[in-house]
C-alpha distance (Angstrom), angle and dihedral (degrees) to the residues before:
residue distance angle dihedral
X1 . . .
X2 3.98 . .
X3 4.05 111.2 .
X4 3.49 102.9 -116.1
X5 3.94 122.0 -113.3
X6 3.63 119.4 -102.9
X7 4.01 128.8 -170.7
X8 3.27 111.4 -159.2
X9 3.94 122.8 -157.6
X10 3.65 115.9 -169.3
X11 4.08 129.8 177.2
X12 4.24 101.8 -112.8
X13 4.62 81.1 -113.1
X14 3.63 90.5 56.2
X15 3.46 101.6 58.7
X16 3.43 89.8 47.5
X17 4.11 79.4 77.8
X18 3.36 110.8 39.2
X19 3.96 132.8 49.2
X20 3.59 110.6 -84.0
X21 3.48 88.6 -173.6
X22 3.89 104.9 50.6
X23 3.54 117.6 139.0
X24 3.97 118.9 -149.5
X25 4.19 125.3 -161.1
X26 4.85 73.0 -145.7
X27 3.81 100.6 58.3
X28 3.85 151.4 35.9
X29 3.57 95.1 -142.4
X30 3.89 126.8 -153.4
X31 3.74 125.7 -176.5
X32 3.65 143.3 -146.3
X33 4.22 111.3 -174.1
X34 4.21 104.6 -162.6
X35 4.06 148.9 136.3
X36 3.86 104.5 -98.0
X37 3.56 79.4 -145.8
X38 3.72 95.7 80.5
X39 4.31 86.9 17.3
X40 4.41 82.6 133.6
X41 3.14 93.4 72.8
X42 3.77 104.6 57.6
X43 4.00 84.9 64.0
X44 3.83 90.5 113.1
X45 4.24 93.4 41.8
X46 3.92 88.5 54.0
X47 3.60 91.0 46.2
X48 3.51 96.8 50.5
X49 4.28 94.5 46.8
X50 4.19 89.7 43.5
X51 4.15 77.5 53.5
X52 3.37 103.0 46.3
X53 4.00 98.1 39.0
X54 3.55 92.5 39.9
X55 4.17 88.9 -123.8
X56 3.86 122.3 -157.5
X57 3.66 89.8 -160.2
X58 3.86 159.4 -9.1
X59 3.67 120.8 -114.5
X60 3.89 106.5 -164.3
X61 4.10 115.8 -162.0
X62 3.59 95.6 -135.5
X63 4.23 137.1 24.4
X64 3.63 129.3 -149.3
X65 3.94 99.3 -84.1
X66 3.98 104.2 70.5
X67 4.10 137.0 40.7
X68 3.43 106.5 1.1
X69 3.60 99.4 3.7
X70 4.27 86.1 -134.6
X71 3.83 113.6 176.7
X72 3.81 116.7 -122.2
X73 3.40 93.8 178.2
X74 4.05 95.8 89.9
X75 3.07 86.1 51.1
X76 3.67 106.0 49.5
X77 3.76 86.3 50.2
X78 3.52 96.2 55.0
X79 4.50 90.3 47.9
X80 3.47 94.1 47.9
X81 3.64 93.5 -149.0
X82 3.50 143.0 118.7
X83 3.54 126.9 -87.8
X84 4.22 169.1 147.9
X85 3.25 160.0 167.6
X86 3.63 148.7 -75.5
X87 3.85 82.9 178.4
X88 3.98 112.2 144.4
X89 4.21 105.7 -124.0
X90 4.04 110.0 -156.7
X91 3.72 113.5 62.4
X92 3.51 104.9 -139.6
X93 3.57 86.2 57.8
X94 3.84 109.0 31.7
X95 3.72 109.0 126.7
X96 3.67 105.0 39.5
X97 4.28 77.9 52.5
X98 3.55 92.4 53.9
X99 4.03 93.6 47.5
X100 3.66 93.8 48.0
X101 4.12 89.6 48.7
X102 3.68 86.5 46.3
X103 4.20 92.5 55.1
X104 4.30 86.5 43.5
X105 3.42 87.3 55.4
X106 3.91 98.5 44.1
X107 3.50 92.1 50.7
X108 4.04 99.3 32.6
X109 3.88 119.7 -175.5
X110 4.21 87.5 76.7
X111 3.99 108.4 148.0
X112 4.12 123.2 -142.2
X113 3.05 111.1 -116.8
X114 3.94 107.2 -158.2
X115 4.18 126.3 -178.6
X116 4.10 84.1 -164.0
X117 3.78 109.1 134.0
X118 3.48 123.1 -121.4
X119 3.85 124.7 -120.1
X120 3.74 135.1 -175.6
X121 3.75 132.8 -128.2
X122 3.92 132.6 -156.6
X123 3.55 100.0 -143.0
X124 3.91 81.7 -176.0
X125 3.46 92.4 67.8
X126 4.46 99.5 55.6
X127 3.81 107.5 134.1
X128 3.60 90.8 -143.5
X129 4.23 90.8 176.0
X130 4.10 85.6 65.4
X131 3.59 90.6 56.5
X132 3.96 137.1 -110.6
X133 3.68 147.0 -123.0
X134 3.72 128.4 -162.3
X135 3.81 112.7 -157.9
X136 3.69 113.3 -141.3
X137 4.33 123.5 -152.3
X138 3.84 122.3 -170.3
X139 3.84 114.9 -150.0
X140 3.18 110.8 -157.6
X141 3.59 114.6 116.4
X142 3.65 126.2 70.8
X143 3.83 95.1 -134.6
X144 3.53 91.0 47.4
X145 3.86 89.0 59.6
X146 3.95 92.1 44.1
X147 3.48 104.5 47.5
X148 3.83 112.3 7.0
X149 3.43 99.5 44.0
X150 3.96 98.5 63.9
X151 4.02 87.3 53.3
X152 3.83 89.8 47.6
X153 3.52 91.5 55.7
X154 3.89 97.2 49.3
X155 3.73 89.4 47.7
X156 3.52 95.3 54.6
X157 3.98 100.0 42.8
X158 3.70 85.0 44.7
X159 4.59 79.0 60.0
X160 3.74 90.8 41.9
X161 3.63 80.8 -116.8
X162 4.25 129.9 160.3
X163 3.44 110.1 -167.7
X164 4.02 137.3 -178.3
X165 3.93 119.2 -110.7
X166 3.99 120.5 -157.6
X167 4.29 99.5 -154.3
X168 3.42 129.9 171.8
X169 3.55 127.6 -132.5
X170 3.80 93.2 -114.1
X171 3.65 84.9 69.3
X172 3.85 93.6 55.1
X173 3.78 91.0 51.0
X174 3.84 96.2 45.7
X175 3.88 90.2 40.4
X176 3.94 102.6 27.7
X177 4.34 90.7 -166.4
X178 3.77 97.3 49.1
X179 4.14 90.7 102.3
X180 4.02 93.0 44.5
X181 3.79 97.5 40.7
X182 4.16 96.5 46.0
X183 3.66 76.2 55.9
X184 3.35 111.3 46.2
X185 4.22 84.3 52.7
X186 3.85 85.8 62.5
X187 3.57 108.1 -104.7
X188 3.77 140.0 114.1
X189 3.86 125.6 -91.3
X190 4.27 116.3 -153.4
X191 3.86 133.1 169.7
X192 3.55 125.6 -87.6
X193 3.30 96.5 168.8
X194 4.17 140.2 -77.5
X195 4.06 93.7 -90.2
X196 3.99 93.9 -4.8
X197 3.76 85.3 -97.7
X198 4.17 130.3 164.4
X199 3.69 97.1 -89.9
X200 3.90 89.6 -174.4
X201 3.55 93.3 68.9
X202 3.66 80.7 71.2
X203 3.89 127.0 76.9
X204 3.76 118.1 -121.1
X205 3.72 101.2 -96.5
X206 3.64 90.7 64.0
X207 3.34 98.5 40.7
X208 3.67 92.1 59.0
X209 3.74 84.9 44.3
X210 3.83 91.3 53.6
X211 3.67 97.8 42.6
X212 3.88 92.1 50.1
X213 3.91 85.7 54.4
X214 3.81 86.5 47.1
X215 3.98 91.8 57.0
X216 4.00 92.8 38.2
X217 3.54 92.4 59.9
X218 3.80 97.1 50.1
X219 3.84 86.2 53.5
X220 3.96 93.8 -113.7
X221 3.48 125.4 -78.8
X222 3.53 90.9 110.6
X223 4.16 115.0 137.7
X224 3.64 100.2 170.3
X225 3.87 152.0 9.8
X226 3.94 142.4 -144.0
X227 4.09 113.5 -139.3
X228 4.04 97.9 150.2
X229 4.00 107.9 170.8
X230 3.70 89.7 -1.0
X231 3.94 102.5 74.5
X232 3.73 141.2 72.1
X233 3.90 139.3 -172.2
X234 3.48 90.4 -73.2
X235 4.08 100.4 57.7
X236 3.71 87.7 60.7
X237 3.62 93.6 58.8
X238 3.60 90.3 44.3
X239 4.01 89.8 50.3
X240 3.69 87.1 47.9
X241 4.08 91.5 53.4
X242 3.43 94.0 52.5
X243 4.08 89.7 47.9
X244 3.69 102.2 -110.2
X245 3.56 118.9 162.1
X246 3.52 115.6 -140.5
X247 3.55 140.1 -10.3
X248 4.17 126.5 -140.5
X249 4.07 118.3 -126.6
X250 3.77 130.3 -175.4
X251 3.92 116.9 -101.1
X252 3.51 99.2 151.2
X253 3.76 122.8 -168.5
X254 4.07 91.4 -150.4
X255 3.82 131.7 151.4
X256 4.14 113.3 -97.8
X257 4.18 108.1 178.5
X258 3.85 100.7 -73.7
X259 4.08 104.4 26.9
X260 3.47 154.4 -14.4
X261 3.88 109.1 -72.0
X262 3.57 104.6 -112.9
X263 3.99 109.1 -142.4
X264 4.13 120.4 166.0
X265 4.25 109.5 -106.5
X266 3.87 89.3 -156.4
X267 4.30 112.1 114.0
X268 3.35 131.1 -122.7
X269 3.39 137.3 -129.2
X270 3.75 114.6 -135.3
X271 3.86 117.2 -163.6
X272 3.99 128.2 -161.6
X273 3.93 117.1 156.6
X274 2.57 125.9 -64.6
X275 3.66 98.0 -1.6
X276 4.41 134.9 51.3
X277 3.97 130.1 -171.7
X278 3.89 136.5 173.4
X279 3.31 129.2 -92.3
X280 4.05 103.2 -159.3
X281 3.84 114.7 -166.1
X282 3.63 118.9 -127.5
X283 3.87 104.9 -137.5
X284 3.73 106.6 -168.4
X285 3.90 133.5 12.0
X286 3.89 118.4 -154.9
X287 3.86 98.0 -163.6
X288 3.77 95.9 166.8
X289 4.13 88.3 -53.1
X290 3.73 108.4 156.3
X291 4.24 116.0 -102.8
X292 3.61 95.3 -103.3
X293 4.07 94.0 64.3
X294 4.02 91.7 32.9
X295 4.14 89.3 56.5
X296 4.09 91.8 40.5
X297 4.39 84.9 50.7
X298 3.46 88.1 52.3
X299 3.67 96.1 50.0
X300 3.44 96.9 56.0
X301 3.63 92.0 42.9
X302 3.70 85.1 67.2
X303 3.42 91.7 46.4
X304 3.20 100.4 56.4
X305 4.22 90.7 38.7
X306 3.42 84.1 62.7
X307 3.77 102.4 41.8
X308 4.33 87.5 50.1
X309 3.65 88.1 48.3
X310 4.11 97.4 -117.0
X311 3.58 106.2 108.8
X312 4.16 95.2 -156.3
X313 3.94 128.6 100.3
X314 3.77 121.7 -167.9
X315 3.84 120.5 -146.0
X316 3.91 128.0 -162.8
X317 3.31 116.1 -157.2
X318 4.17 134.4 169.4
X319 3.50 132.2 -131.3
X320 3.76 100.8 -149.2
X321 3.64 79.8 63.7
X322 3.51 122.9 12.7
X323 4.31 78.6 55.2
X324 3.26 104.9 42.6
X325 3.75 115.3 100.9
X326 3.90 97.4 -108.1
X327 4.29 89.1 65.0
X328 3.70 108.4 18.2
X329 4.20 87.6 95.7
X330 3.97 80.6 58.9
X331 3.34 93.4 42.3
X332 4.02 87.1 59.4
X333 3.75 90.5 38.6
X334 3.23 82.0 62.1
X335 3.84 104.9 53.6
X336 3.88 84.3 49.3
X337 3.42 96.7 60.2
X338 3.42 92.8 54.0
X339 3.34 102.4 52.2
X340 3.71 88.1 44.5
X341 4.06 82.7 60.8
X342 4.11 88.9 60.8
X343 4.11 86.9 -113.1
X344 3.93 120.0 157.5
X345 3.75 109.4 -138.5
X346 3.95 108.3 -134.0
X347 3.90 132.3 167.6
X348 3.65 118.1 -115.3
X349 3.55 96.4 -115.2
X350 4.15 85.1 60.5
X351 4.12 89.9 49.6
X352 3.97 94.1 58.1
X353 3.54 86.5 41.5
X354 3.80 91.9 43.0
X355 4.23 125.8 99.2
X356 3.67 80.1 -108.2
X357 3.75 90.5 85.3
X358 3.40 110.3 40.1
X359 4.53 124.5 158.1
X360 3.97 88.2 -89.8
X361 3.87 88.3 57.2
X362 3.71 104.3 139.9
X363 4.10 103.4 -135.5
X364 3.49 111.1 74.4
X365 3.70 131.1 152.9
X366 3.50 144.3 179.1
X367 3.86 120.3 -136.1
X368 3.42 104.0 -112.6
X369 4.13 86.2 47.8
X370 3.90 97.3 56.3
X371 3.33 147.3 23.3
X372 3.68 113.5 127.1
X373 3.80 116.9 48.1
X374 3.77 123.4 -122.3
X375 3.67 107.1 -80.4
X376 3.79 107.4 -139.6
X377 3.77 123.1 -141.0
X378 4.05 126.8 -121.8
X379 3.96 108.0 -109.2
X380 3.79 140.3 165.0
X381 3.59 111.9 -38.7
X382 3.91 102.1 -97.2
X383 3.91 102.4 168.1
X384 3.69 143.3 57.8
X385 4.19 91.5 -108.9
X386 3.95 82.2 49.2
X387 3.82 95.8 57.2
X388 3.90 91.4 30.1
X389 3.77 92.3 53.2
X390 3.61 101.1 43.3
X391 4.06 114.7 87.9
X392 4.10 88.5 39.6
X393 2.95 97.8 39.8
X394 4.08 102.8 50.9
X395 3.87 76.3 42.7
X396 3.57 85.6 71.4
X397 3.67 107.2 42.1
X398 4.18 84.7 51.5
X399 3.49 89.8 49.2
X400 4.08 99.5 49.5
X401 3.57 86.2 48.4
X402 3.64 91.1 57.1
X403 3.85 93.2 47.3
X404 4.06 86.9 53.3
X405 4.08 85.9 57.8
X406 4.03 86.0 -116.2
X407 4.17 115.8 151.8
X408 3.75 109.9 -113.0
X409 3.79 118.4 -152.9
């Protein structure tokens, strides 16, 4: 099999500590040396190496959490190609992070070893009338897996909690017991694609091609899949010929400049001969948000749950930074006030197969009928999270604007 093509994009200090010049028996490695400061304008070099080398993916030496704090996103967006990190995720400890991701991904095929304890749950015994929550975990990032993951894990048996993680395949190959130790915790493993790439630049045929590879490689068991902003019409078909379950979408319950957006949480059934699937809302995103605007998102996620009549809420969360040391109090504050709320934690392969959604469920679709949900407007603040959230949180909308050297008037 062809080693796939990496393009690696390291800040001009952090090659200064690891081996520029490492060879690996996993990669064709390519390299561009810069200052993330001025990282937007080597758009058009990258473009032109992932063109001419035919790369699979970009592998950036630092994320938007630590150092710097520089935004890859933009950039990302404007490649079109997969990618991650070997990024180090706690400050104190940063670069000897990133080096020691860097080596795991030279040399690939590392395993995790985790001193977690393992709990058991009695699915049997979910009161599904109180109301649910699944938490949802994006692997993505090496660092992430390394160093956040391990604290994840203790927080959530410490809850009693089984939870669903989106990894990509990169992951597996750098870390070849990711799959069997997520696991072996208890908790369910989906697709988030083979190098977290834009499967919609792909046609359907190879997107059912690519998924199937996806799901071979973790072994099977795989009911369901996270592709947010990189999917189309086509992936779901393709996710519905190689019998995936479900498929997560954005309906975030987040803070515009009068209220909480307000969107349903209940899923939808989407129809195409002579297969359907689930499209299950995600209703609030923590993304490194401070606890005040996580806690006033969840509580109009319930609200809403209960106004549709579907008493679940889905929450994605990250390990690079819902793990690392700066957020993993949230992240516990967070699993408090859930359970404070009477919720059942469940995976999302347990909600589709839940009573919940039984063949009279209400919100059903075909394909050609849905794809994006209803985006709901910012109006007059209404609720208690709408007046409770409004002076800190405008705060912080002023204050990222500031930080992003944009005029405020």
């Amino acid at each position: 099999m062809n080693k796939p093509n990496v393009l690696i994009v390291a800040d001009e200090k952090d090659s200064k500590i690891i081996d520029t010049k490492s060879q690996s028996e996993h990669w064709n490695i390519f390299w561009v040396i810069t200052d993330y400061n001025k990282l937007h304008k080597k758009v058009g070099e990258m473009r032109e190496l992932a063109t001419n080398n035919d790369i699979d993916f970009v592998l950036f030496s630092r994320n938007d959490q630590v150092l710097n704090r520089t935004s890859i996103g933009p950039l990302i967006r404007k490649l079109r190609m997969g990618h991650s990190s070997f990024s180090g995720i706690d400050k104190k400890d940063t670069m000897e992070q990133m080096r020691e991701c860097f080596e795991a991904f030279i040399e690939c095929k590392k395993r995790l070893n985790f001193k977690t304890s393992q709990r058991e749950r009695n699915v049997s015994g979910i009161n599904y009338k109180g109301g649910t929550f699944s938490l949802i975990f994006d692997e993505e990032q090496l660092g992430g897996v390394k160093y956040g993951l391990p604290r994840i894990f203790d927080v959530l048996n410490k809850h009693g909690v089984s939870a669903t993680f989106f990894v990509t395949n990169l992951m597996k190959k750098v870390f070849s017991n990711i799959v069997k130790e997520i696991r072996s915790q208890g908790h369910e493993v989906g697709l988030h694609g083979m190098w977290h790439e834009y499967l919609s630049d792909l046609n359907k045929e190879e997107q059912i091609r690519s998924i199937r590879d996806m799901v071979q490689d973790f072994g099977g068991e795989v009911w369901g899949a996270n592709f947010i902003g990189r999917m189309n019409t086509d992936t779901i078909q393709a996710l519905g010929e190689n019998e995936l379950e479900y498929f997560v979408h954005p309906a975030i319950n987040r803070y515009q400049f009068t209220s909480y957006l307000k969107l349903t949480t209940a899923p939808s059934l989407i129809t195409f001969s002579p297969k359907n699937i689930w499209m299950l809302p995600i209703s609030v995103e923590t993304y490194g948000l401070p606890w005040f605007s996580i806690k006033n998102m969840i509580d109009s996620a319930i609200m809403q749950s209960k106004k549709c009549g579907f008493s679940h809420i889905s929450i994605l969360c990250h390990p690079f930074r819902d793990g690392n040391l700066a957020n993993i109090e949230t992240t516990k504050k967070l699993l408090y006030h859930l359970a404070k709320k009477g919720l059942t934690p469940i995976t999302l392969k347990e909600l589709v197969k839940s009573p919940q959604l039984g063949k009279d469920f209400p919100n059903i679709h075909k394909m050609k009928e849905f794809f994006m949900p209803t985006k709901a407007k910012a109006s007059l603040p209404m609720t208690k999270q709408d007046f409770i959230g409004m002076v800190p949180e405008n705060f912080m909308k002023i204050y990222r604007i500031f930080k992003r050297d944009h005029a405020v008037f």
